[in-house]
Structure formats: C-alpha cells, structure tokens
C-alpha positions in Angstrom: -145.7 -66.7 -68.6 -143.9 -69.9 -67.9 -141.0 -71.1 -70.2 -142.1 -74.0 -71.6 -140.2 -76.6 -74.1 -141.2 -79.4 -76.4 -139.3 -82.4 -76.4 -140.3 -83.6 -79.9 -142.1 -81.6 -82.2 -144.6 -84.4 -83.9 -148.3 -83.7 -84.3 -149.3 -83.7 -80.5 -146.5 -81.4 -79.7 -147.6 -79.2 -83.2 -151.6 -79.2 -81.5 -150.5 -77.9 -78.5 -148.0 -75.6 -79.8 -150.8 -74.0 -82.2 -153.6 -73.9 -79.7 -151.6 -72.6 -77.3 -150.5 -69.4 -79.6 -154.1 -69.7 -80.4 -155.2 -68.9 -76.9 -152.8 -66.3 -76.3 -149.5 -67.8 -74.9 -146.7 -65.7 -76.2 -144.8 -68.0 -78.6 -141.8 -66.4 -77.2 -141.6 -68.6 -74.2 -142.3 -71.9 -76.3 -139.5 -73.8 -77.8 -138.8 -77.2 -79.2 -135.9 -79.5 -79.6 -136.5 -81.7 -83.0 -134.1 -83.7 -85.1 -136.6 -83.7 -88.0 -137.0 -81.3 -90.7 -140.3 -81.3 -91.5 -141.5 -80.7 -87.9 -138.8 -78.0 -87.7 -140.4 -75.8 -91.0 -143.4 -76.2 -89.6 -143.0 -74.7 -86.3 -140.4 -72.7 -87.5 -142.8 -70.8 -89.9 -145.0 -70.0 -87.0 -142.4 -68.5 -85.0 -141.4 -70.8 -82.8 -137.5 -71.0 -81.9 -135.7 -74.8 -81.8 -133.3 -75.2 -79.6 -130.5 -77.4 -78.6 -131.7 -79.4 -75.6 -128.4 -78.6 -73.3 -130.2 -75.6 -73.3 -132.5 -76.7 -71.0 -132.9 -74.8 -67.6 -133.7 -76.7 -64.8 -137.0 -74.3 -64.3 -138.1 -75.1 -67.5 -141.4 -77.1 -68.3 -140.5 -79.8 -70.8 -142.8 -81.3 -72.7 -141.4 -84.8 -73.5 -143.5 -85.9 -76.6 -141.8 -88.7 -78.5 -142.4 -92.1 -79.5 -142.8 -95.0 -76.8 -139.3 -96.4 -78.3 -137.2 -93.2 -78.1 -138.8 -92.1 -74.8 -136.6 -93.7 -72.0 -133.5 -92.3 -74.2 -134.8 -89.0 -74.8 -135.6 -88.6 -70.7 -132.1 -90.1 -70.5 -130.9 -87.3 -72.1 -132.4 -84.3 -70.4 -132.0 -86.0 -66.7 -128.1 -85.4 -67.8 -128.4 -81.6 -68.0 -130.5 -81.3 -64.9 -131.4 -84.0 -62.2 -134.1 -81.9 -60.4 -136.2 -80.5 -63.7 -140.3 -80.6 -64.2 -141.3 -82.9 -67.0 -144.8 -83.7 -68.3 -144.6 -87.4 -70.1 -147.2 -87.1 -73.2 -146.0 -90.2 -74.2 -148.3 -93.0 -74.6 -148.1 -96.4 -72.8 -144.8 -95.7 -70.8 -145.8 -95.8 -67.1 -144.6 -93.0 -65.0 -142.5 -95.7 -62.7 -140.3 -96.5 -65.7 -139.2 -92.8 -65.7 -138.2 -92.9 -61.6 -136.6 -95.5 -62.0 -133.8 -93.6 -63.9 -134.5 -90.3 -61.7 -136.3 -90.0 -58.3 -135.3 -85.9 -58.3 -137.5 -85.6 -60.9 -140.9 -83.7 -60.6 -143.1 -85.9 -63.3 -146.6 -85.3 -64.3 -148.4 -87.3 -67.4 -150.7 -86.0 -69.5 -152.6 -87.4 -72.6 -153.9 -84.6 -75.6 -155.9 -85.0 -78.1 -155.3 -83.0 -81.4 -158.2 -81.2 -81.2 -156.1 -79.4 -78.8 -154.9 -77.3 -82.2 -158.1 -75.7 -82.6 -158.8 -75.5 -78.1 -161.5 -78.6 -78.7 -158.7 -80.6 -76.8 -159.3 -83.0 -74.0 -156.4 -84.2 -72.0 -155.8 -86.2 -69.0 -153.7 -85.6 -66.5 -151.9 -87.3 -63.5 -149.4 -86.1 -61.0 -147.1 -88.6 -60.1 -144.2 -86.9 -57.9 -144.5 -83.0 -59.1 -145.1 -80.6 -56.3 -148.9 -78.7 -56.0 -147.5 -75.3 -57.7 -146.0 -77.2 -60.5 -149.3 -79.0 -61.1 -151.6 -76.4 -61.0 -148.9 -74.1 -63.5 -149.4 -77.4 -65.9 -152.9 -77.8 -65.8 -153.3 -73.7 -66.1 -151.2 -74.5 -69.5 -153.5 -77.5 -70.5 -156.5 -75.7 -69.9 -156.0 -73.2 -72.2 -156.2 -75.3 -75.5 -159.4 -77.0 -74.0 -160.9 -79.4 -70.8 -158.9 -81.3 -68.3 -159.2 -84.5 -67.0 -157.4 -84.8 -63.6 -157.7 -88.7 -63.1 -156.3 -90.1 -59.8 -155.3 -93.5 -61.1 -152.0 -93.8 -63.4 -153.7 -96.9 -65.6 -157.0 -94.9 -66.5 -154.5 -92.9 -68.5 -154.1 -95.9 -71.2 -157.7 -95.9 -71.2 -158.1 -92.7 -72.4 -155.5 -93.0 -74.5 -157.7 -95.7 -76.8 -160.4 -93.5 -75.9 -160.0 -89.9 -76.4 -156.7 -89.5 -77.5 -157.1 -91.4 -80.3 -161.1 -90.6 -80.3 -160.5 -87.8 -83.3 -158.8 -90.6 -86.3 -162.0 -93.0 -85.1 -164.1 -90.2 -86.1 -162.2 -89.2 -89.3 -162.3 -93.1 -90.0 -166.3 -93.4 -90.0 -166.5 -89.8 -91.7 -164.3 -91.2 -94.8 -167.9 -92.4 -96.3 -169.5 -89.8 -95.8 -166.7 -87.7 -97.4 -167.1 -90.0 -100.7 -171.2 -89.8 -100.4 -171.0 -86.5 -100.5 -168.0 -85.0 -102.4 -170.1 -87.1 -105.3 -173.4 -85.2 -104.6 -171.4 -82.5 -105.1 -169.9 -83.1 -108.6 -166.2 -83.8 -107.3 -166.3 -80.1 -105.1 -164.3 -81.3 -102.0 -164.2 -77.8 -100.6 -168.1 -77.9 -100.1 -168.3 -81.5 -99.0 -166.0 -80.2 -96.4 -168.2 -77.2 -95.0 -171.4 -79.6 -95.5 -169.6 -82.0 -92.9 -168.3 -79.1 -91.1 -172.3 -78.3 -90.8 -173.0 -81.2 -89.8 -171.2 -81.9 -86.8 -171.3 -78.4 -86.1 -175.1 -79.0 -85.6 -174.2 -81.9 -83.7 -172.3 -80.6 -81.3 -175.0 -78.2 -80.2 -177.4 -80.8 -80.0 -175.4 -82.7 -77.3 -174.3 -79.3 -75.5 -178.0 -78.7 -74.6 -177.5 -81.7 -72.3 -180.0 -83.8 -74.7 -180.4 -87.6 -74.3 -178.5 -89.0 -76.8 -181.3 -92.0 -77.4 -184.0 -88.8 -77.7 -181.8 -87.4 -80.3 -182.0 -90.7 -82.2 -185.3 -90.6 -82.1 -186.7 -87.0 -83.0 -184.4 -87.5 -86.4 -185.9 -91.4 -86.9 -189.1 -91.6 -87.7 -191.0 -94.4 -88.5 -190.4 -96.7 -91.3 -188.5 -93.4 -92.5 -184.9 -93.6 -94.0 -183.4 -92.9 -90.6 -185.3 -96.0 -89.2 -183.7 -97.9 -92.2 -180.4 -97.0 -91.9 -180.3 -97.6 -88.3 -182.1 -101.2 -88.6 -179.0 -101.6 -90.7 -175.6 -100.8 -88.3 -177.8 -102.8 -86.0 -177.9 -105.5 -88.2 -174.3 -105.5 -89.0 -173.4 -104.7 -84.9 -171.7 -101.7 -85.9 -171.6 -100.2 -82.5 -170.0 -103.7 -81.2 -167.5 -103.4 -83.5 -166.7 -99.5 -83.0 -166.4 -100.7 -79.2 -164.0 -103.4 -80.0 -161.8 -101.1 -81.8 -161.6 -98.9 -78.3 -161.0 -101.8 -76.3 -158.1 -102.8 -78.8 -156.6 -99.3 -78.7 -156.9 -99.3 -75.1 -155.2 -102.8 -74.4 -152.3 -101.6 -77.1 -151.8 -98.5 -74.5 -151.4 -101.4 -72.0 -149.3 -103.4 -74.1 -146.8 -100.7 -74.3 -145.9 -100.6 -70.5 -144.7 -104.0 -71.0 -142.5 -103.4 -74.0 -140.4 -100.6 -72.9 
C-alpha cells in the first residue's frame, strides 16, 4: 500500500480517511498533519498517526485539504521540504495553474470528494494536470475505493461539480430538514425512528433509480390522479421549486468560480 498523508484533517479529509479504513486501507500508511484539536481527537481515536509535515517524503501522496485562503501557504510549505513531491489539490476553487506557478517540479492532480466518501457512497472528480500516468492511476486506485470516479478532462468542469456533487449531500440534508420535523412529530418526538424512516426512504429510492428507471415514470407510478401526490406536486410547481433548487446549483457553482479569482 501507498503512504499516503493528509494535509488538513477537516471533514473531507475525515470522509476519506474513514472510508478508506472502511474499504480496507491499512490506517498504518495514512497520516495527517493538523493544527486543530478537535480534528486531531477525532482521527486520533481511530488510529490514525499526526505528524509533523517536515516529515514528509518526497514519495509520499499528500493530500492537501485546506481552506481556499490557507491553501497557497500550506503548498508553500511542503514545496520547502521537497520540490519534486505528488500532491492531489482537494481544495475547492483554487486552479491548478496557481499551484505551478510556485512549483513546476511538482506532480499535481485535483480531485473533488464528496462526504459520502465516509460511508464508500463518494463521488469525486478528478483531473491530472502535470502528474505522470503511474501516479495517476495509484490515485484514482485510492479514490476508487471509497466510491465512483469522475476522470473529467477539462480543469473548469471541476468547479462545476464542486456546486454540484460536492456540495450535492448538504442540498439534500437541506430539503430533508422538513421532512425530519414532519416526521419526528408523527412519531411523538422519537428522532431515532424518524431517522431509520428516512433512512427507508431513500434507501427505497436509491433502488428505484439503480434499476435504470425513468425518473418522470417514477413520478408517475407514485402520482396518481387527483391523489395527494398529484397535489403536492401541483404545488412545488406552483411555487417553481425545481427553479429555485437549480439556482442554488448554479450559485454554488459560480462561487467555485469566484474563488479562482480571489486567491
């Protein structure tokens, strides 16, 4: 197994971390270099060791996975222990070029997760910008593990599937807050069993979709006519739910944009 470290240890690092142990990657060659805390219990806990990052080897993987605004000073920082080292930018916005600019030794690959990536649902993009064929592939053997892979051969569909999939799982969570209040109520205040009934039901909606159904036909075997489905559904039309659920992606996906220009 490859040696692979985590340059921030936040939630998408966590995902990864966990699906990854999940799959069957020793968490003996996983590592993390984290200033905070928190994130350090938490991995700590699992078994995963924190290290300093002059401890980097040059034949490392390293996972950078900060915030946009820390990112150009964390890269800063691990280009001074090694000049020719293989790092996989999970940070969102900055554009590969911005990195190159600093260091053109550098093998550099982006990819984007999802957090679903914890429980091997993930979905991640990927892009090679300067890293060699082996590197890639050992990558995208890692990626694969906690889920599907999205090789995408343009650099800017990556902020698009950043406001799309990466941040796809909160937009879900979002809608199924009312849900969560519907039901928890039907059931007297027990959050534990609103939780499994939700857990049900997109359970039971994810196997509808896998067996490659329509997703109109699927609409309509639930709707029937001048049924409560109907009703409901007369209603987000009405109110141009789906318009304003697809404005929300198109926002998240110009912020991805945005961020290229602010760093």
């Amino acid at each position: 197994m490859k040696k692979i470290i985590f340059y921030g240890a936040g939630n998408i690092s966590q995902a990864l971390i966990e699906g990854l142990i999940s799959a069957g990657y020793d968490k003996k060659y996983i590592y993390f270099v984290d200033r905070n805390k928190s994130n350090t219990k938490k991995l700590t806990k699992i078994g995963v060791k924190k290290i300093n990052h002059d401890s980097i080897q040059a034949t490392d993987l390293v996972f950078l996975a900060v915030k946009p605004k820390d990112a150009l000073f964390a890269f800063d920082e691990i280009i001074k222990i090694h000049e020719k080292i293989k790092i996989i930018s999970l940070v969102a916005g900055i554009k590969s070029n911005k990195f190159l600019a600093r260091s053109k030794t550098i093998e550099l690959i982006r990819a984007m997760p999802n957090t679903s990536s914890r429980f091997n649902k993930g979905i991640t993009a990927i892009y090679n910008k300067s890293s060699s064929k082996t590197t890639f592939k050992k990558v995208s053997d890692i990626l694969k593990k906690v889920g599907i892979l999205i090789e995408v051969e343009k650099e800017a569909y990556i902020d698009d599937f950043t406001g799309l999939i990466g941040s796809g799982p909160a937009y879900f969570f979002y809608l199924l807050k009312v849900y969560e209040k519907r039901i928890t109520k039907l059931c007297n205040g027990d959050t534990k069993k609103s939780n499994e009934i939700i857990t049900n039901l997109l359970e039971g909606i994810a196997l509808s979709i896998s067996n490659n159904n329509n997703l109109d036909d699927l609409i309509s075997a639930v709707a029937s006519k001048k049924g409560t489905t109907e009703a409901g559904l007369k209603s987000f039309k009405t109110t141009k739910l789906s318009q304003s659920f697809e404005k929300g992606i198109i926002r998240a996906i110009k912020r991805a944009k945005e961020i290229s220009k602010e760093y």
